[in-house]
C-alpha positions in Angstrom: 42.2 183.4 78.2 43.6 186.8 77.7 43.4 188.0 74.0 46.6 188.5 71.9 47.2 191.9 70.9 46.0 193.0 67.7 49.8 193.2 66.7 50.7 189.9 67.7 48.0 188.2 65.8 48.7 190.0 62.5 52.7 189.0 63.2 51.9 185.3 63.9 49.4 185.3 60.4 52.3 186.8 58.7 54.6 184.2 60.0 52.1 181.5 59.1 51.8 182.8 55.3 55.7 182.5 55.3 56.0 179.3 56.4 53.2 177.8 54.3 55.0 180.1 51.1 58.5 178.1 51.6 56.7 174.9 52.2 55.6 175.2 48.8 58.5 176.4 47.4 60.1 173.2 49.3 57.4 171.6 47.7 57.4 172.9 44.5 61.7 172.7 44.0 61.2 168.7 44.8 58.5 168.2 42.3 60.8 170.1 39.8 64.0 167.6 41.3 61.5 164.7 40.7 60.7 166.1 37.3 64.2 167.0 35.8 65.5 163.2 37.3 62.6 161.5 35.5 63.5 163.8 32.2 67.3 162.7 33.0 65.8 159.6 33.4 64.3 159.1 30.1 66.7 161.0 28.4 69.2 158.1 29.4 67.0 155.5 28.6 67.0 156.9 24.9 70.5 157.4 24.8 71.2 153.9 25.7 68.3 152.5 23.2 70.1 154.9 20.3 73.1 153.3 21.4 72.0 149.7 21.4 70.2 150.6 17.7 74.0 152.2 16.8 75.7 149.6 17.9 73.3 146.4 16.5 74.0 148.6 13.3 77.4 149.1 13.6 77.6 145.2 14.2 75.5 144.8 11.2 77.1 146.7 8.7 80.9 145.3 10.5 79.2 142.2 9.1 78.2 142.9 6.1 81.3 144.1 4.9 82.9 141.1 6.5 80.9 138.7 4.3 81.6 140.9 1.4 85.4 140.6 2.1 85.5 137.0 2.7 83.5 136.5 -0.6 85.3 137.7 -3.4 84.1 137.1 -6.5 80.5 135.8 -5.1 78.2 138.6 -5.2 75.1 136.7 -4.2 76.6 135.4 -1.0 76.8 139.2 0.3 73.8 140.0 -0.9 71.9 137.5 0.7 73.8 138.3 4.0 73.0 141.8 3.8 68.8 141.0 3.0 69.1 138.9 6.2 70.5 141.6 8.2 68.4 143.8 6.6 65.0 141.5 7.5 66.6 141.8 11.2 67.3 145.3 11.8 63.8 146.8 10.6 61.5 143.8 12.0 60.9 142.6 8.1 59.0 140.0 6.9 60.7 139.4 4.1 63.6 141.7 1.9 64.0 141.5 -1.4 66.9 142.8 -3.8 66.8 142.8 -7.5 69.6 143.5 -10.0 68.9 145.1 -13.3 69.9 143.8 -16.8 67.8 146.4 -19.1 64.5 145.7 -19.2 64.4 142.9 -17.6 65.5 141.5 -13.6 68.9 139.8 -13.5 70.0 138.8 -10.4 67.5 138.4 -7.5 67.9 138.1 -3.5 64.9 137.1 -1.8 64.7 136.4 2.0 61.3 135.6 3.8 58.3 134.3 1.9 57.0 137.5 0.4 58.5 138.2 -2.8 57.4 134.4 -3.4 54.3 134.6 -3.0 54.0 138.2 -4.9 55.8 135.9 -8.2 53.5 132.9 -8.0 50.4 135.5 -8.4 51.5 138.5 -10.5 52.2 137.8 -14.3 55.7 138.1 -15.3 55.2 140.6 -17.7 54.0 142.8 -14.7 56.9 142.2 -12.8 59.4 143.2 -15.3 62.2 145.9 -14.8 60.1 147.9 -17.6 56.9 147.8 -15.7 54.7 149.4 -13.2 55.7 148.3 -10.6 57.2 149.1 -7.0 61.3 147.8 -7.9 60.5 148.9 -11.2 59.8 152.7 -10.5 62.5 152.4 -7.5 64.9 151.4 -10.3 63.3 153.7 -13.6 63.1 156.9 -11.7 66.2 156.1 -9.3 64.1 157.4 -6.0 63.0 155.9 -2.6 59.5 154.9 -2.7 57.9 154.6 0.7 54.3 153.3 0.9 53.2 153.0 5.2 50.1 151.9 4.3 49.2 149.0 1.8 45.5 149.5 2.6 45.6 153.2 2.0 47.5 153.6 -1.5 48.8 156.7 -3.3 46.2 156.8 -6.5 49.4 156.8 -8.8 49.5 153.5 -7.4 46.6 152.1 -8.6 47.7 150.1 -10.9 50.9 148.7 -9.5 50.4 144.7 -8.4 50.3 146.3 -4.8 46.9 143.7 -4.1 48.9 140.6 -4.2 51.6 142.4 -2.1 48.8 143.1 0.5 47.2 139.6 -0.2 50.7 137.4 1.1 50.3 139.6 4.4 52.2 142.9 3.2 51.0 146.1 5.0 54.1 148.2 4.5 56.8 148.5 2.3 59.9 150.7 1.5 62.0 150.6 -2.3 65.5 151.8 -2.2 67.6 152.5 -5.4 71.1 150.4 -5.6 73.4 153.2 -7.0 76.4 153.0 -8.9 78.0 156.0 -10.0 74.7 158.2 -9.3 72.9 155.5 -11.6 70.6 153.2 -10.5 71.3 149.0 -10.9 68.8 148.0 -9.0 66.5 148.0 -5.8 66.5 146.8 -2.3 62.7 146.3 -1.1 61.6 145.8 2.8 58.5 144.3 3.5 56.8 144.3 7.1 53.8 142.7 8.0 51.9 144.9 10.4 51.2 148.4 9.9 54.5 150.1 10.8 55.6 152.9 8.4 59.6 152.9 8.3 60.9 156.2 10.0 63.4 158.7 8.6 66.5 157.7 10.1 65.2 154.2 9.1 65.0 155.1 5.6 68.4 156.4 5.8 69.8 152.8 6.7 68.0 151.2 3.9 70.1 153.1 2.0 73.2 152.9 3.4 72.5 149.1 3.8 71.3 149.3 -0.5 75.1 151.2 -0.8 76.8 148.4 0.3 74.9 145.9 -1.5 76.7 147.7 -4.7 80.0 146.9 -2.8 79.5 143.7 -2.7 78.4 143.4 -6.5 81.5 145.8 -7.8 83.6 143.8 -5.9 83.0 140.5 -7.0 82.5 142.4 -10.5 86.3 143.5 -10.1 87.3 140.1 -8.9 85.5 138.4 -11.3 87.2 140.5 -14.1 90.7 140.6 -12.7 90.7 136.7 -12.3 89.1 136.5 -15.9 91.5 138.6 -16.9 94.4 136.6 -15.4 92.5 133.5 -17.3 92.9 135.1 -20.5 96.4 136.1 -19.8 97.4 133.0 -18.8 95.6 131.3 -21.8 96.9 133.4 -24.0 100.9 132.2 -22.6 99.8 128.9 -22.6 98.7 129.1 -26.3 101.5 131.2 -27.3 103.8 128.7 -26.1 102.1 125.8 -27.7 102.5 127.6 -31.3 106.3 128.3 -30.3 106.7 124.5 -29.4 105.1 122.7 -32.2 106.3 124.9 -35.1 105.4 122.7 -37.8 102.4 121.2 -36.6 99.0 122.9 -35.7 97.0 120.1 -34.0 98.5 121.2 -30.2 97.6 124.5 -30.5 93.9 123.5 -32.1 93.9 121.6 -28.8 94.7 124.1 -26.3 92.5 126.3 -28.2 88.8 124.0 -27.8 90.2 123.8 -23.9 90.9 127.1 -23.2 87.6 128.4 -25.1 85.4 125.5 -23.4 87.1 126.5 -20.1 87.0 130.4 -20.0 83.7 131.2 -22.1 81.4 128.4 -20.1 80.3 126.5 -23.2 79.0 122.8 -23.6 81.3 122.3 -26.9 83.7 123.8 -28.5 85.6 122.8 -31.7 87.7 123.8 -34.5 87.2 122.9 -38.4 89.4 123.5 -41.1 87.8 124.5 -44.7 89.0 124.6 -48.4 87.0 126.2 -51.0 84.8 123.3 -51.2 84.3 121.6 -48.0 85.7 121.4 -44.2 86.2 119.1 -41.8 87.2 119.2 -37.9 90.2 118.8 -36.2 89.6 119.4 -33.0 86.9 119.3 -30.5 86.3 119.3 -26.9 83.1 118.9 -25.2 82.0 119.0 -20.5 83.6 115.8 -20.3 87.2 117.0 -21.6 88.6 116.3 -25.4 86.9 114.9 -28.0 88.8 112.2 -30.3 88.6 112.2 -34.1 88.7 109.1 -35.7 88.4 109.7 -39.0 87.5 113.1 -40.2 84.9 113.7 -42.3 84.7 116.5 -44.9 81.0 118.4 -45.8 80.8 120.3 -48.9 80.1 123.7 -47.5 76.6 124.5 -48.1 75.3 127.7 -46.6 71.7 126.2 -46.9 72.5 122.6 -45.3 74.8 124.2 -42.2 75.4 127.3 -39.4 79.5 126.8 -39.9 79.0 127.0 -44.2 77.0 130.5 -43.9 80.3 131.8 -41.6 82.8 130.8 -43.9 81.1 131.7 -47.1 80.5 135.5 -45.7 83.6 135.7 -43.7 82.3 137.5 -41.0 81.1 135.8 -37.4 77.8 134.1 -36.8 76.2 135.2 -33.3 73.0 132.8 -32.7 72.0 133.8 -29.4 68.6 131.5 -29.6 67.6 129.0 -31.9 64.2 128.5 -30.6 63.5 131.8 -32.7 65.3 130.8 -35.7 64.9 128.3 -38.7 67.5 125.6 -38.4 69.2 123.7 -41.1 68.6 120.2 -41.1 72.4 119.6 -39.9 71.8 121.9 -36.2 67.7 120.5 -36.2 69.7 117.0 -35.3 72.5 119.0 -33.4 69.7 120.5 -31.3 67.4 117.4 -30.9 70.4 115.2 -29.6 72.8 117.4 -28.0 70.2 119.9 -27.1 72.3 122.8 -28.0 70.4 126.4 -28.2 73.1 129.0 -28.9 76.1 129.0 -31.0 79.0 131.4 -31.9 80.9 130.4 -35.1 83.8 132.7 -36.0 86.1 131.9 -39.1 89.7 131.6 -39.3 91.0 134.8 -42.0 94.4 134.6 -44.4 93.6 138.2 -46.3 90.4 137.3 -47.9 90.1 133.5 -47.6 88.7 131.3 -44.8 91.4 128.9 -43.7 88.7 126.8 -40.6 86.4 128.1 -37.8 86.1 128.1 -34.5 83.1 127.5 -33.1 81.1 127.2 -29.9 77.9 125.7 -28.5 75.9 125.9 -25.3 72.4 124.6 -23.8 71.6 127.5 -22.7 70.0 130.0 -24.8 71.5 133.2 -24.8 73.6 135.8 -26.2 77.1 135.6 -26.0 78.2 139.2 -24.3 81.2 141.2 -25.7 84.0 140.4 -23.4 83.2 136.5 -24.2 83.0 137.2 -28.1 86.4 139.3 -27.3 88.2 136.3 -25.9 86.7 133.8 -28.7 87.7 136.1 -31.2 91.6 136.0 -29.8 91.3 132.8 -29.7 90.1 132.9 -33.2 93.0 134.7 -33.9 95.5 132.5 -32.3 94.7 129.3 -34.2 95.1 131.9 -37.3 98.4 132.7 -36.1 99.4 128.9 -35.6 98.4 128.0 -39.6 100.0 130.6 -40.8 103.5 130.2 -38.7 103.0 126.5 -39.3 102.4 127.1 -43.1 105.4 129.7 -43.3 107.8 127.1 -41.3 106.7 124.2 -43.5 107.2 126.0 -46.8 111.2 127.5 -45.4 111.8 123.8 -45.1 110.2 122.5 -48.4 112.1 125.1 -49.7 115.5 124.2 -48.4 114.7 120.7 -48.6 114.0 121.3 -52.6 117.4 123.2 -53.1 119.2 120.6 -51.1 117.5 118.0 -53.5 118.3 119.7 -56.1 122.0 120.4 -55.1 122.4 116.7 -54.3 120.6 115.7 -57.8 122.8 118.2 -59.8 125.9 116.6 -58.2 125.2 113.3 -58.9 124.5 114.4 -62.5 127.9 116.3 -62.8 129.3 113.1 -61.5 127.7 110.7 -64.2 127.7 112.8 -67.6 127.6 109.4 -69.1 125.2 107.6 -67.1 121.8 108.7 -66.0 120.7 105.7 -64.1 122.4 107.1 -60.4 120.4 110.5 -61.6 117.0 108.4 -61.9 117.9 106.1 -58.7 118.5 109.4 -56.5 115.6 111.5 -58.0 113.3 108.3 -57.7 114.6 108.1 -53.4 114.7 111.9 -52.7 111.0 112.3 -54.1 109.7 109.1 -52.2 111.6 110.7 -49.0 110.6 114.3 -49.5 106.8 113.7 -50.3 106.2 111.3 -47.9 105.2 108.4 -50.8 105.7 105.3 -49.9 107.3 104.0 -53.5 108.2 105.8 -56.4 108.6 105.0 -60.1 110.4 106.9 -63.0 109.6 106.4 -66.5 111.7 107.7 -69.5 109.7 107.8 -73.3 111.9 108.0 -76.6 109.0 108.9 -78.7 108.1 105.3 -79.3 107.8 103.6 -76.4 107.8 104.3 -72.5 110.6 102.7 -70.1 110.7 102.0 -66.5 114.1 103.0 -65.8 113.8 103.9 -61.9 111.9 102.8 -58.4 112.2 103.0 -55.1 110.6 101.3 -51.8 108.8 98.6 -54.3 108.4 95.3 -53.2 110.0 92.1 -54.8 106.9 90.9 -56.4 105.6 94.3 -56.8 108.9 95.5 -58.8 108.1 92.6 -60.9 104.7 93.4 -61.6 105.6 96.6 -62.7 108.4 95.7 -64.7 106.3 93.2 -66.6 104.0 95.6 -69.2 107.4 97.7 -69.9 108.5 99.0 -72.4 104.8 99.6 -74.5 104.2 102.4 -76.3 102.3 105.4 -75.2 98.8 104.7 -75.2 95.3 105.3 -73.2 96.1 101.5 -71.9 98.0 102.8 -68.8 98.0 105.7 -66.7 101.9 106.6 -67.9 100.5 106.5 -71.3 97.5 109.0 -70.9 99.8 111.4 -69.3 102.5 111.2 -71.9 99.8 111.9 -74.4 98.1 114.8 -72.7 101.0 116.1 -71.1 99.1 116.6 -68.6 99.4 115.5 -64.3 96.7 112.3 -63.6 96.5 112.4 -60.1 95.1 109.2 -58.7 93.0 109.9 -55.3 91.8 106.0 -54.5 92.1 103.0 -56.9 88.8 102.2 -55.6 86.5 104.9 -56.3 88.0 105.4 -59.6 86.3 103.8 -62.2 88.6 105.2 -65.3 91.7 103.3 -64.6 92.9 101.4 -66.9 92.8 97.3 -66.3 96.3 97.2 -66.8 97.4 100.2 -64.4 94.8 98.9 -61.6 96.4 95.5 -62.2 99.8 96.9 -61.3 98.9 99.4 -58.7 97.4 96.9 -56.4 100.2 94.6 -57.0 102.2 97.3 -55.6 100.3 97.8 -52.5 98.8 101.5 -53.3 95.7 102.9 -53.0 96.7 106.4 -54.4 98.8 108.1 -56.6 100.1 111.3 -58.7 102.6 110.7 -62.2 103.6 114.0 -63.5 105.2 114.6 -66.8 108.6 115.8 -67.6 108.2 117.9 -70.3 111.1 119.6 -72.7 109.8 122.5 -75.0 106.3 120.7 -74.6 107.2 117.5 -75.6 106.8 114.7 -72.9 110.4 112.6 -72.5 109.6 110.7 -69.2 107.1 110.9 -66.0 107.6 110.2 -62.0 105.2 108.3 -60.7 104.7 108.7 -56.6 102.1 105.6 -54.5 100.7 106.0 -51.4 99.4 102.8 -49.7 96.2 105.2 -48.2 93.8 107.3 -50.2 94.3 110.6 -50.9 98.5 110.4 -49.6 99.6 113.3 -51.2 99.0 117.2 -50.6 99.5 120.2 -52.5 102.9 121.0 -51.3 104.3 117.5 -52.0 103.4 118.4 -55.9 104.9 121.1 -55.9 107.9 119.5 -54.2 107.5 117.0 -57.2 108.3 120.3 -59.8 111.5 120.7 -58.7 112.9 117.4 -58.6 111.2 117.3 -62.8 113.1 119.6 -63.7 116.1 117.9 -62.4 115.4 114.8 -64.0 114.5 116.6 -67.8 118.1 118.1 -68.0 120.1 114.7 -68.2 117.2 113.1 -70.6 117.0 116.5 -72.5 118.4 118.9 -74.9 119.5 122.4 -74.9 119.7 124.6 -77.8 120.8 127.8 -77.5 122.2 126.8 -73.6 121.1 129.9 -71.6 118.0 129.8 -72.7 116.6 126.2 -71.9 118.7 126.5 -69.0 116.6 129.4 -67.1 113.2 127.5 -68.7 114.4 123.9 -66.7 116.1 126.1 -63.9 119.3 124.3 -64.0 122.8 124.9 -65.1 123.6 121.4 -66.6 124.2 121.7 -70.1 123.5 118.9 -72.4 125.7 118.7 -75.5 124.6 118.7 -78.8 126.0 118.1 -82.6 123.6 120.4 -84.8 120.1 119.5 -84.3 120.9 115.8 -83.3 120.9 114.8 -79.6 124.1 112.8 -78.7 122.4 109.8 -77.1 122.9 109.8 -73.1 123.9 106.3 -72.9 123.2 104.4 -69.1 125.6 101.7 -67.8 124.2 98.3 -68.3 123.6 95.7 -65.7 122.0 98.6 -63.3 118.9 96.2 -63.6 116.6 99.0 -65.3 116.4 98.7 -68.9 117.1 101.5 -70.7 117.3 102.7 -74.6 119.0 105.9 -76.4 116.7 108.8 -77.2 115.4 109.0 -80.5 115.9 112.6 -82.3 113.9 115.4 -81.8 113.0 115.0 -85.1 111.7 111.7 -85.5 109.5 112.3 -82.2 106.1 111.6 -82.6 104.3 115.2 -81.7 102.2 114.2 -79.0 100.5 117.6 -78.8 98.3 116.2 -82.2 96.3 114.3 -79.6 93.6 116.7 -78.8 95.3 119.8 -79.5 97.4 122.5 -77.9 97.2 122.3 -74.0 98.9 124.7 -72.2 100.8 123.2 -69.2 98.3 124.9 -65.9 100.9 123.2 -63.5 103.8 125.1 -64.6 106.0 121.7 -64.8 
């Protein structure tokens, strides 16, 4: 074989080199291709797990703020969605969120069996909002607290109840503050249980997810208030128009009240009392089960020793008793609490200036304190029922006083229509006195010094006319009611015939003839002498009132002008408050003689002179009632 030429070899080497130099490039440009499709490859593959994270979060939080929306006013329900997403999204265990109330933990979310376990080991006092602990530091120092590593603790941490975290299978664990306003309310907590330490971006949801978990509580918060707040409001109509329905009588509006208050402030009982200056009594009362009847109320001497509703009305001011566990009870609430079981209370009196007029008062099973938008609304509701007595009491005495000058006016015209004859005055005074009081009979009795006449009744029976006809005329004597209040010239004011052992036999003899149980006989005085009484009977104890007396006043001075005198005329006149004047011949009275056969016996006065002076029986006494 002939050799190539020296030339030709080095050419074909040269050519070799380049071939073998763009095979490797060729070579070396795929493995790059390869490389750049397997980095284009990956790169995709996290793009589309970053999208499936985004989205599942997206749907998660779409979710979350769809269960807050669809739950208005129910806080708990979104939170307990949003610690079951929560669980989901980072592979947790369990999730807990807790909700502050000062020291202590309000409202709490658990899902998963973590935080359970954690309370049945670690001592409450540990687990407190106060304490060290992991929620408790989240919350205190409003930071994110992330511990990867149960088993490998921050020593800071050493005394936190992390062990029992770690014993119910905990390994790591991430606190979030819930923020409102920049301040912390709360904390979100995220247990796993394998050894997994939450990333960044992870942390970052936790947050976002602990944000909307104050959504969802300001929300229902707002709800909550606005629909408490349309409660109220409509409460507040309902009650308003009560008081301007039933102007003249208080019980409705009592009513609504113990309803409204048992309804809107989520107590077990609720009730309203009414109180003198010696005692009160209820008058309204409502309970779970709806209103409460009153049979027959009962008055209790206010005692501030014996009773929670006699200490409020003595000082005026309300009674907050959050727990009465940590109080001494009077005997009255040791027997409230042993048989109704009640633990709080919140008794606030009813004002007129300085004096208590009733109470309102509420209970509840439940110990605890009564917070200030509930004292807020029992405390207008307080002032409601206020507002009712004292429209009720300003109505009542516009008509007593109308009713009194129409009395009057209808009294002074029969008297200007019989100068002669007093018997139509003492009929008429007799039936407007029984009408206007509400008595059920009424007697007038006319004394001449010497002896005392029945001259006038109304409403009495046929036998019980009789039987008060029968002891008349007698003279004035401690025999007979009529008699002790002509010589005392003083009011007796009967409350039940049979509690009262002072009556006379012969007044108790003709009081239960007549069918009473109670009674008032007032005198009619001129210059301080007594010249006749008016007797009013109710067949229940106690008939009368206050008002009805002083109703009785007016239609007195009525019936003293035609049995009276009036020297120098103006000035008796403005003492009796009438106009009528009486004529008189010197110092003599010219006898008022009635027309016979009006079936009321009757007698001409005696003289102011020859009057016995009934003010020698025990002295002076100066008339308190005014009459």
């Amino acid at each position: 074989m002939t050799a190539l030429p020296p030339d030709a070899v080095a050419d074909l080497y040269k050519l070799v080199a380049e071939l073998e130099q763009r095979l490797e490039s060729s070579f070396a440009a795929h493995d790059a291709e390869i490389e750049r499709a397997a980095a284009t490859s990956e790169e995709n593959a996290r793009l589309r797990t970053e999208l499936a994270v985004a989205r599942e979060r997206q749907a998660a939080s779409a979710d979350i703020l769809g269960t807050i929306a669809n739950a208005a006013g129910d806080a708990a329900t979104s939170l307990q969605r949003i610690a079951e997403t929560t669980a989901r999204l980072f592979d947790a265990a369990s999730v807990s969120i807790r909700i502050a109330d000062g020291d202590e933990w309000g409202l709490s979310i658990r899902f998963g069996a973590g935080p359970e376990r954690i309370a049945a080991t670690v001592p409450e006092e540990q687990r407190r909002a106060g304490g060290r602990n992991l929620p408790g530091t989240v919350f205190r120092e409003n930071r994110q607290i992330h511990i990867p590593d149960l088993d490998n603790i921050d020593p800071e941490m050493a005394d936190w109840p992390v062990m029992a975290a770690r014993a119910a299978g905990i390994r790591t664990v991430a606190g979030t503050p819930l923020r409102r306003e920049g301040k912390a309310i709360g904390a979100l907590l995220v247990f796993r249980d394998h050894l997994a330490p939450f990333t960044d971006d992870e942390l970052t949801l936790q947050q976002s997810f602990a944000d909307q978990a104050v959504v969802a509580i300001e929300n229902a918060r707002l709800f909550n208030e606005t629909r408490q707040a349309l409660s109220r409001q409509t409460a507040t109509a309902d009650i308003l128009r009560v008081i301007s329905q039933s102007p003249t009588d208080v019980q409705p509006v009592f009513d609504a009240i113990v309803l409204s208050a048992l309804r809107l402030l989520g107590c077990d009982r609720s009730f309203m009392l009414r109180c003198d200056g010696s005692s009160f009594w209820s008058v309204a009362r409502a309970g779970t089960e709806g209103p409460l009847p009153i049979d027959t109320p009962l008055r209790a001497p206010i005692d501030p020793n014996a009773n929670f509703p006699s200490r409020a009305i003595v000082q005026r001011k309300t009674l907050h008793l959050p727990d009465w566990s940590v109080i001494d009870l009077p005997e009255f609430e040791r027997g409230v609490h042993e048989t109704l079981g009640y633990n709080s209370a919140l008794y606030l009196p009813l004002l007129r200036g300085e004096e208590c007029v009733g109470l309102l008062g509420l209970a509840r099973k439940q110990a605890g304190a009564f917070d200030e938008n509930k004292i807020a609304l029992a405390e207008s509701f307080r002032d409601q029922a206020a507002i009712a007595i004292e429209n009720a009491r300003l109505f009542n005495e516009t008509r007593e006083a109308l009713e009194r000058q129409t009395a009057t006016a209808e009294i002074l015209k029969v008297i200007a229509g019989s100068p002669t004859d007093v018997q139509p005055v003492f009929d008429v005074i007799v039936e407007r006195a029984v009408r206007l009081c509400g008595a059920r009979m009424g007697r007038v009795y006319r004394y001449d010094g010497d002896l005392i006449h029945l001259v006038g009744g109304h409403g009495l029976s046929v036998p019980g006319r009789e039987g008060a006809e029968r002891p008349f005329p007698r003279p004035a004597s401690d025999d007979t009611i009529v008699g002790r209040v002509m010589l005392a010239c003083r009011p007796n004011i009967l409350a039940d015939l049979n509690e009262d052992d002072t009556v006379p036999p012969l007044s108790r003899q003709m009081i239960s003839a007549l069918g009473a149980r109670s009674q008032v006989t007032m005198p009619m005085l001129l210059a301080g002498n007594p010249i006749g009484a008016i007797t009013l009977s109710w067949a229940e104890p106690r008939g009368y009132n206050d008002q009805q007396i002083a109703l009785r006043a007016v239609l007195l001075r009525c019936t003293q002008q035609p049995l009276g005198v009036q020297p120098q005329a103006e000035h008796v006149a403005k003492a009796l408050g009438t106009t009528k004047v009486v004529f008189l011949k010197g110092t003599q009275v010219v006898p008022v003689q009635p027309a016979r056969g009006r079936g009321w016996p009757t007698r001409p006065l005696a003289s102011r002179n020859s009057r016995k002076r009934i003010h020698d029986v025990g002295g002076e006494q100066p008339n308190a009632w005014g009459l």
